[in-house]
N, C-alpha and C positions, 0 to 999 in steps of 0.2 A: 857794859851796856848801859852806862850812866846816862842815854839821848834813848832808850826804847821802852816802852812803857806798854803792856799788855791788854789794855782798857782804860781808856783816857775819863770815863765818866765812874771808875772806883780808882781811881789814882789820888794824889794827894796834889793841893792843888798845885804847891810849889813845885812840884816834880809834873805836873802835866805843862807849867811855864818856863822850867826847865827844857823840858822836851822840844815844845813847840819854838822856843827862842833857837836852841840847837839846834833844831832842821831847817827855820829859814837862812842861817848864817851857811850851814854846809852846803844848800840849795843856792843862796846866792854866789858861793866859791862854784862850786860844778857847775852850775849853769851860765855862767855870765859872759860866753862865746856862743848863746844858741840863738839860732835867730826863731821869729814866731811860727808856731805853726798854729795858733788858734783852736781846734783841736784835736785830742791825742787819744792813744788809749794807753795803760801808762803799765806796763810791768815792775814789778820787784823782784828780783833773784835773791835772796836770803842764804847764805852761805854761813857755817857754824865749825867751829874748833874740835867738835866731837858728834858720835854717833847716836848722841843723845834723841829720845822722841821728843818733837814739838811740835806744834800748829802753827807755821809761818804766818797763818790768817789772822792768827791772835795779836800782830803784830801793827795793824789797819790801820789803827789810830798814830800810831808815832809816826806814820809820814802824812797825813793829813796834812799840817803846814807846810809839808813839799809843796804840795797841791795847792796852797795859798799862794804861798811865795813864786811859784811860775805863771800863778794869773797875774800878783803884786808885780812882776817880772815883765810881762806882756807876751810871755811867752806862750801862753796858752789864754783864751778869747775870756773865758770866765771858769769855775768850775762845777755849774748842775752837769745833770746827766745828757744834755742836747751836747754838751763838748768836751766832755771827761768819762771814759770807762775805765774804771778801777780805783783804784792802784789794785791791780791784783797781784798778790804776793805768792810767792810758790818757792820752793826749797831748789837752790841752785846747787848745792855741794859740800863738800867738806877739805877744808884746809888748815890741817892739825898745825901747819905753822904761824896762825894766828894767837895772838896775846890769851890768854885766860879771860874767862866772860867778854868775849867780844864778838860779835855780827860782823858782815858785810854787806851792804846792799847795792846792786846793781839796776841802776835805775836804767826802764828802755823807753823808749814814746816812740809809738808808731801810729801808722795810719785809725783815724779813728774808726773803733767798731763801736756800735750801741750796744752791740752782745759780745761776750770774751771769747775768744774765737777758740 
């Protein structure tokens, strides 16, 4: 989980430039077939190796620069709250056959809501 970071304003800084460098390169590979939708409301599915307790939310900050890089993208209009709801993150599942300390995130954008439906 070298690209996820719990709290980007007690992180270190290199490790929060770290992060943010890593999600717009992953963001501009995943995204770079989507055409605009100006905007979104944007899920996260969180998927983990074991049945360990955690708070997917905790997670907020390490895709922030998602959310950069798809306005940087044109793919979403800007990112306040008039054209962006979320990223809201929620626990997708468990897939014991993933690597030791590693995430999966399943990015969705769908129709914008101003409230998380």
């Amino acid at each position: 989980m070298e690209l996820a970071i719990s709290n980007n304003r007690t992180a270190q800084v290199w490790k929060r430039q770290k992060v943010k460098d890593g999600m717009k390169a992953l963001t501009r590979e995943a995204a770079k077939d989507r055409y605009p939708v100006g905007k979104a409301t944007i899920w996260v599915g969180i998927e983990k190796r074991t049945r360990g307790a955690y708070d997917p939310v905790n997670l907020t900050d390490t895709f922030k620069a998602m959310v950069d890089e798809l306005v940087n993208m044109g793919v979403l209009d800007e990112d306040d709250y008039h054209h962006v709801s979320g990223p809201w993150l929620y626990h997708a599942g468990i897939d014991k056959h993933m690597p030791a300390r590693t995430i999966r995130a399943t990015i969705t954008l769908v129709d914008y809501h101003p409230k998380p439906i």
